[in-house]
MARZA-728675 format. One record per residue (C-alpha): residue number from 1; residue in three letters; z, x, y. Coordinates in nm, 4 decimals. Each point is the difference from the previous one (the first is absolute). Example, Ala and Ser with C-alpha at 12.3 -4.5 7.8 and 13.67 -1.06 7.14 Angstrom:
2
(atom 1, ALA, (0.7800, 1.2300, -0.4500))
(atom 2, SER, (-0.0660, 0.1370, 0.3440))
END
This chain:
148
(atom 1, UNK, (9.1325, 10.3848, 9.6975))
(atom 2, UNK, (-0.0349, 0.3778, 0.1235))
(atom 3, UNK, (0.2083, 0.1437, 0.2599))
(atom 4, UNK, (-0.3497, 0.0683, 0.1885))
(atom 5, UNK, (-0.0622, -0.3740, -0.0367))
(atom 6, UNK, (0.3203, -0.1175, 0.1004))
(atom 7, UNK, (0.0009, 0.2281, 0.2995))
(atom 8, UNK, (-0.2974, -0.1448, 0.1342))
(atom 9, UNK, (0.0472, -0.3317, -0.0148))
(atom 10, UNK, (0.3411, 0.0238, 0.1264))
(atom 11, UNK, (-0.1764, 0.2419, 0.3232))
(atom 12, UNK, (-0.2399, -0.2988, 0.0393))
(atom 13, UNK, (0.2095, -0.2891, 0.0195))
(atom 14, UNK, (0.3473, -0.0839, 0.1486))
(atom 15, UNK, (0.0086, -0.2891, -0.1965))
(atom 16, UNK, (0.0520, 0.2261, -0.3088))
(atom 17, UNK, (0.3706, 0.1019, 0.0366))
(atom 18, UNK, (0.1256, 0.1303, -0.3402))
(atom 19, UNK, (-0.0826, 0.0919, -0.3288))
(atom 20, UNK, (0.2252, -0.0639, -0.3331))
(atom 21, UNK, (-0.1327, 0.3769, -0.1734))
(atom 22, UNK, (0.0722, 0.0052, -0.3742))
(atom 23, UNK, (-0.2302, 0.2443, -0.1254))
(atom 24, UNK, (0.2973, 0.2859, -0.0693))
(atom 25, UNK, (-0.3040, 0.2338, 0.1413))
(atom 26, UNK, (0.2132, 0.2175, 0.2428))
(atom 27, UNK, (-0.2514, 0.1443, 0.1540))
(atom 28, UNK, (-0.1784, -0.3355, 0.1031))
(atom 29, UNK, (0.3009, -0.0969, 0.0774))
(atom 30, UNK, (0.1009, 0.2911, 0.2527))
(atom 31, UNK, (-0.3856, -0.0764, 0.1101))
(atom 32, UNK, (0.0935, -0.2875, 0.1161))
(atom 33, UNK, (0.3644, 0.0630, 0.1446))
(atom 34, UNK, (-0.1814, 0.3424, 0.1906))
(atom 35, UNK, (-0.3125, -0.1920, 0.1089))
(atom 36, UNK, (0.1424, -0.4061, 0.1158))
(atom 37, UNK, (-0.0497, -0.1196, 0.2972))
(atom 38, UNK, (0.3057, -0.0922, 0.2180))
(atom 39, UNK, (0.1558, -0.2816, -0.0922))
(atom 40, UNK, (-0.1422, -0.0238, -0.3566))
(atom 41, UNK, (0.2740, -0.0138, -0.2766))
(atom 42, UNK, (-0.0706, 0.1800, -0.3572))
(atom 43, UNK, (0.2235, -0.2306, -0.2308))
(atom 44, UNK, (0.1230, 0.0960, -0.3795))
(atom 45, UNK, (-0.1431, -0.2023, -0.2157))
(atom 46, UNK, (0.1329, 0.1841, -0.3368))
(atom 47, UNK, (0.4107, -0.0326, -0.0712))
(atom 48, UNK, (-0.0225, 0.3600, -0.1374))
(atom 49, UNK, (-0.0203, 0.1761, 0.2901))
(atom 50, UNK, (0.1079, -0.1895, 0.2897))
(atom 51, UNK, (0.2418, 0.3193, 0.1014))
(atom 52, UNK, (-0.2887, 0.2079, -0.0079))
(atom 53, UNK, (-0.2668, -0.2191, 0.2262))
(atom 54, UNK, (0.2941, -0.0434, 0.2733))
(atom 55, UNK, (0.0902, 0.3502, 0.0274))
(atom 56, UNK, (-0.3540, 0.0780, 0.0851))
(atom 57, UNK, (-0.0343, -0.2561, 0.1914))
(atom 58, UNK, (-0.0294, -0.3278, -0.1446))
(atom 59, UNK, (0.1264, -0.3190, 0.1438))
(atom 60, UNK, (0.1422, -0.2221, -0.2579))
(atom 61, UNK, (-0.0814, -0.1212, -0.3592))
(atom 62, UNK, (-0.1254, -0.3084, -0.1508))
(atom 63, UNK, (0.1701, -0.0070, -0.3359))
(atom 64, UNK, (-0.0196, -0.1696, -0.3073))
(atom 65, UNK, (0.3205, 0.1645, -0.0892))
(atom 66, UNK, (0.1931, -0.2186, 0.2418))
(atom 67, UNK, (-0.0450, -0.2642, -0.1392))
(atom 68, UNK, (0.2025, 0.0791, -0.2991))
(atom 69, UNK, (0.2613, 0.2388, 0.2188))
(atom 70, UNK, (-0.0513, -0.0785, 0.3350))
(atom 71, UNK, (0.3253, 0.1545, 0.1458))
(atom 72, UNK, (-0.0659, 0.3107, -0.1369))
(atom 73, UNK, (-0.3201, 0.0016, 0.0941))
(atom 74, UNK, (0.0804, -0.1274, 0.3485))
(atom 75, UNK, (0.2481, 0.2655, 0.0249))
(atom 76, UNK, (-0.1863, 0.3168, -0.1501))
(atom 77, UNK, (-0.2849, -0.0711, 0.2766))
(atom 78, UNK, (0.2479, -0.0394, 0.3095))
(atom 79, UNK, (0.1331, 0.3284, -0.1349))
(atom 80, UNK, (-0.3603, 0.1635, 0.0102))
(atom 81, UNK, (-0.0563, -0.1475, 0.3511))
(atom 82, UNK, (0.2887, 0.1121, 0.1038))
(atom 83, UNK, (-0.0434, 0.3227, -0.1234))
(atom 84, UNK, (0.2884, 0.0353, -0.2232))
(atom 85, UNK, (-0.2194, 0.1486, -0.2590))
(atom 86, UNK, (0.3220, 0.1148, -0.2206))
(atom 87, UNK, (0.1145, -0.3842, -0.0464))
(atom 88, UNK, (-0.3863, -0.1227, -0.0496))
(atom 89, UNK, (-0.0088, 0.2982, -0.2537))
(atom 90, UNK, (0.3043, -0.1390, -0.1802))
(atom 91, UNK, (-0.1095, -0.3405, -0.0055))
(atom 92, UNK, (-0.4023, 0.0827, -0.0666))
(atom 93, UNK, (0.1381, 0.2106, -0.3236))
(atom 94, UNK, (0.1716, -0.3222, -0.1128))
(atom 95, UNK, (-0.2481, -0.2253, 0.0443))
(atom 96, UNK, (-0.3025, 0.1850, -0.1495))
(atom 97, UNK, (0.0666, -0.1101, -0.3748))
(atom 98, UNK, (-0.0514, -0.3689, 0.1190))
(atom 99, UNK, (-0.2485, 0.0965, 0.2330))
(atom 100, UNK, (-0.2155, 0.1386, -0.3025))
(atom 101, UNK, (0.0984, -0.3033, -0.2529))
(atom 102, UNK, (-0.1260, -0.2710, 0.2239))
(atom 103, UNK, (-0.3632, 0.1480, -0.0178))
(atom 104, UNK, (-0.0461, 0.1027, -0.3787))
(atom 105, UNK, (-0.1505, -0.3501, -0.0709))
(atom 106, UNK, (-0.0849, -0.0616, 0.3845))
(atom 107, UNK, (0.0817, -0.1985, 0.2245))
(atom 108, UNK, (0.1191, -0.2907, 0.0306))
(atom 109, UNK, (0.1117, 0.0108, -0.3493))
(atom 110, UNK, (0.2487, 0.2405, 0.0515))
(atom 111, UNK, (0.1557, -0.1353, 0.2855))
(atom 112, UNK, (0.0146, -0.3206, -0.1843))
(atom 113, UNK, (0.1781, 0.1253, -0.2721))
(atom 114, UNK, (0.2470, 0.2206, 0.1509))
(atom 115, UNK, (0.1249, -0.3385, 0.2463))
(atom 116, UNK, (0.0119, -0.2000, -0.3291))
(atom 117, UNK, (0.2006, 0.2494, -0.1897))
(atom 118, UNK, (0.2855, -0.0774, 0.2486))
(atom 119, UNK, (-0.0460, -0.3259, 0.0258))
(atom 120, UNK, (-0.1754, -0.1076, 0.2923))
(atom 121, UNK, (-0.3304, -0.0995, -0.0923))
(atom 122, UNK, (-0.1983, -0.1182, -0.3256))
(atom 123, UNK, (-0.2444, 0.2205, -0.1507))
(atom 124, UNK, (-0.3205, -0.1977, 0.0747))
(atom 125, UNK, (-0.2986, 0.1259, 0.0769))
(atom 126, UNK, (-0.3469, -0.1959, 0.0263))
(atom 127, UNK, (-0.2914, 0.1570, -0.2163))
(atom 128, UNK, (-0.1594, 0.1978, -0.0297))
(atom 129, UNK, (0.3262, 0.1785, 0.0981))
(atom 130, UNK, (0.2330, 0.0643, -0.3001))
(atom 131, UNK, (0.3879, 0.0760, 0.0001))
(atom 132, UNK, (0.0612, 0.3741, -0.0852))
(atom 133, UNK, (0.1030, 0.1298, -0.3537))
(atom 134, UNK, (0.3097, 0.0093, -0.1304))
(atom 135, UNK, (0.0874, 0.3595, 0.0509))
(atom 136, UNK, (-0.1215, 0.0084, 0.3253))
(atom 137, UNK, (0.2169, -0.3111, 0.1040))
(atom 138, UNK, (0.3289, 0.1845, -0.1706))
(atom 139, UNK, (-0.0531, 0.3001, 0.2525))
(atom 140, UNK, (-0.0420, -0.2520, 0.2941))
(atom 141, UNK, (0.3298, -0.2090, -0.1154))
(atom 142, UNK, (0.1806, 0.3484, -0.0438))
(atom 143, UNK, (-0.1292, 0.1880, 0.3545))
(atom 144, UNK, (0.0862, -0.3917, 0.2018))
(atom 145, UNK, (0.3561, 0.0120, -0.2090))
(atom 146, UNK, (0.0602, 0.3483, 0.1040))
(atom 147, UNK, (-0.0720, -0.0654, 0.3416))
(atom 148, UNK, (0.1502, -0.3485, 0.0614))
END
């Protein structure tokens, strides 16, 4: 959805009280943070730039990440809200290799591969969804081994 389209229906109802906003368009996305009513929240919605959205305003993320590092990822955006942008920096510059990996075959293949390459789930998934390739699981197993 456009920020215009967002904007209005968000102006029109109080019912509407967030938006999860993974387009990585910044300037729908400062659109939105300039233009919300009060009370509306502009949620991440794309692991890459979490730091970014909540430095500009941005309330929160919903990840896909933290699912496969949620302590990190816990951690990286109560250091954004917080605004102690040099530890969210830190952490965000860590993180962005598995970040990336989990979406080169999409998702939820990637997630499911990088929690089975440590053990803690199988690597199932139901058609027409297909496990990822081979190289692309060996840079998921290596990022969640480097991180864990």
């Amino acid at each position: 959805m456009s920020a215009e389209t967002t904007l209005r229906l968000a102006h029109a109802s109080d019912k509407i009280i967030a938006t999860k906003e993974a387009s990585g368009n910044f300037a729908e996305i400062t659109k939105m943070l300039r233009d919300k009513p009060a009370g509306f929240s502009v949620i991440s919605g794309d692991d890459s730039i979490i730091v970014p959205m909540i430095a500009i305003g941005a309330e929160g993320v919903i990840s896909v990440a933290a699912n496969c590092v949620p302590k990190a990822i816990a951690d990286l955006t109560h250091f954004a809200l917080e605004g102690n942008f040099t530890e969210a920096a830190q952490l965000h510059l860590r993180l962005q290799r598995i970040c990336d990996a989990l979406f080169v075959e999409g998702n939820p293949a990637g997630a499911k591969a990088a929690l089975h390459a440590i053990g803690t789930i199988e690597n199932v998934l139901r058609l027409p969804l297909v496990p990822v390739s081979t190289p692309t699981y060996d840079i998921l197993a290596g990022e969640m081994h480097k991180l864990l």
